[in-house]
N, C-alpha and C positions, 0 to 999 in steps of 0.2 A: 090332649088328655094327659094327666097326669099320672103316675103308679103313685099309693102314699110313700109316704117315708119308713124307712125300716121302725119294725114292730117287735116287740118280744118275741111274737110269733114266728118269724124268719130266722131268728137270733137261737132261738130254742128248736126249729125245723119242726113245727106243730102245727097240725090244721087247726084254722079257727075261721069260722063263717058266722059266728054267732055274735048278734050287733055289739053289745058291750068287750067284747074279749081282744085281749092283745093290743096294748096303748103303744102307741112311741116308743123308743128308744130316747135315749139324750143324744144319739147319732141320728135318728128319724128326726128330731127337731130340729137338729142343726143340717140337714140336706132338705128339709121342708122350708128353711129362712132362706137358703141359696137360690133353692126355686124359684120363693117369692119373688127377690130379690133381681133373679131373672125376667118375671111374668110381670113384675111392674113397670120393666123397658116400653112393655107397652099399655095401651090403651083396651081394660078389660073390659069387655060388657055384663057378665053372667059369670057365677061358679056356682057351679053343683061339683056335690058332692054322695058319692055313696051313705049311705047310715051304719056304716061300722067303722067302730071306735076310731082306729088308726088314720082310715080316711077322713073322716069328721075333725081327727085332730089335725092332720095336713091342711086341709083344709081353710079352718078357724088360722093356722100361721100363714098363710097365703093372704086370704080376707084382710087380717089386720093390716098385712103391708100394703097390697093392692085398694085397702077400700072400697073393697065390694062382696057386702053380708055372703056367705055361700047355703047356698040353700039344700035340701035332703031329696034327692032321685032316688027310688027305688029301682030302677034300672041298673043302676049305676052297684049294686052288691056283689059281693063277693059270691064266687060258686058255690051254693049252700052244701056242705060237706059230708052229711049224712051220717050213718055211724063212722064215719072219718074222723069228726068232730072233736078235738082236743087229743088228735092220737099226735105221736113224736112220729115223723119220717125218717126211715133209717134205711140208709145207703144212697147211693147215688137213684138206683134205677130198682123194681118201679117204685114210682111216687104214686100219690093220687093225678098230680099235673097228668102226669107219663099216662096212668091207665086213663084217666077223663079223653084225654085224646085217642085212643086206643077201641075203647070203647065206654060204654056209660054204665061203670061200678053200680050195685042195687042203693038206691037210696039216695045217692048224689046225683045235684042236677045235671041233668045231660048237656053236652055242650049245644044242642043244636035250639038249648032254651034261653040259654045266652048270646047264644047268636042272637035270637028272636028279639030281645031284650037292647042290646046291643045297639039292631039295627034300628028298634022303634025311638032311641036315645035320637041316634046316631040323626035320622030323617026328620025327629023335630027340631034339635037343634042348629040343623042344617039348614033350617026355614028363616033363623033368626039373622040380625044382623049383628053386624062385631066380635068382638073374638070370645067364645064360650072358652072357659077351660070346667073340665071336668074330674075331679080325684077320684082313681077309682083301683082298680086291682088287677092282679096280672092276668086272671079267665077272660075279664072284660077285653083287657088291652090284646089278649090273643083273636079273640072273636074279632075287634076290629079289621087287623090282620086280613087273618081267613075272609072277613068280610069285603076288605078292599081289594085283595091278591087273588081271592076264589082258591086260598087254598083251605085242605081241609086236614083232620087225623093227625100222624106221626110228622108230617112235615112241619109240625109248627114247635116242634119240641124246644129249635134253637130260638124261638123267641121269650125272652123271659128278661124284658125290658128291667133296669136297675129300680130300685126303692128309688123316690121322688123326681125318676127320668121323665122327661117329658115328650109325646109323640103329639107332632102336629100334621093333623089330619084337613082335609080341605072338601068342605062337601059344594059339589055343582050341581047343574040342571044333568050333567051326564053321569054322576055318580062320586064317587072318593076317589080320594090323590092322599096316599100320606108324602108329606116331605120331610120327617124327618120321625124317629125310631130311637125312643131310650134314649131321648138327648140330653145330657148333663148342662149344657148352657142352648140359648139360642144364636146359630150362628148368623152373622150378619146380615146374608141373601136369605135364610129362613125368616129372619125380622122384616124384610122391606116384604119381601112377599105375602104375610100374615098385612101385613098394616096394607098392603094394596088390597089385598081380598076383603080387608073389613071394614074398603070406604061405603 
């Protein structure tokens, strides 16, 4: 899974869950090419993609390198934000992140719908063979997490994987393995390992 690349929205600290809002950066494009750039070491099968903007544009720079169309998951969306929507975040603590885990603000979706969402991604792409990658957003990539570690709430505060990091996750008959977390490159034994799990 990927997180997109940095977006106005990060750059400005404003929620944005609304499909069209908050593009790239010229820094979002250029850590989306590195990605690529990374993801095309190997042998991709599938990209999806969330349907908001930022992801869609991570995306479409992956595709072009890798060669393989990315296609639109509705799973795969951002935490829809509620009246959160287009506010500026100010200070460190709380956030929307902060209270979504805390508990479920009126109007913004609960994390436990993300999970749901998350997990029904997570167990079909699980079914497929070769290596899925998926661009998608930090609620998602937290759900993950919780999903594979069983943790839940305030312990996941420290997860908050980089703009175009890549987590590689490994789904079995016994369940998820992540092997690697907000990775800037793939290192070598994460490569051989991915290319053996996706004979």
């Amino acid at each position: 899974m990927v997180r997109h690349g940095e977006s106005t929205a990060n750059t400005n600290r404003v929620c944005v869950s609304s499909t069209e809002g908050a593009p790239l950066t010229t820094v979002g494009r250029r850590e989306a090419r590195i990605t690529a750039s990374e993801l095309n070491k190997l042998k991709i099968s599938a990209l999806y993609t969330s349907p908001v903007l930022r992801a869609r544009q991570t995306a479409q720079i992956i595709s072009n390198v890798v060669r393989v169309p990315a296609l639109v998951d509705e799973r795969l969306h951002e935490c829809t934000m509620g009246p959160f929507e287009g506010k500026r975040l100010s200070g460190r603590f709380p956030d929307i992140e902060t209270m979504r885990l805390i508990r479920d603000p009126k109007g913004v979706e609960p994390f436990r719908s993300i999970m749901k969402r998350t997990e029904d991604f997570s167990m079909w792409a699980g079914r497929k063979r070769g290596v899925i990658v998926a661009v998608t957003h930090l609620s998602v990539l937290q759900s993950v997490v919780s999903m594979t570690l069983g943790l839940r709430g305030p312990v996941l505060f420290g997860v908050k994987p980089l703009p175009a990091s890549m987590t590689v996750l490994h789904a079995s008959k016994n369940g998820y393995k992540i092997l690697g977390l907000g990775l800037p490159f793939l290192p070598p034994e994460v490569k051989r390992q991915i290319r053996r799990w996706a004979r």
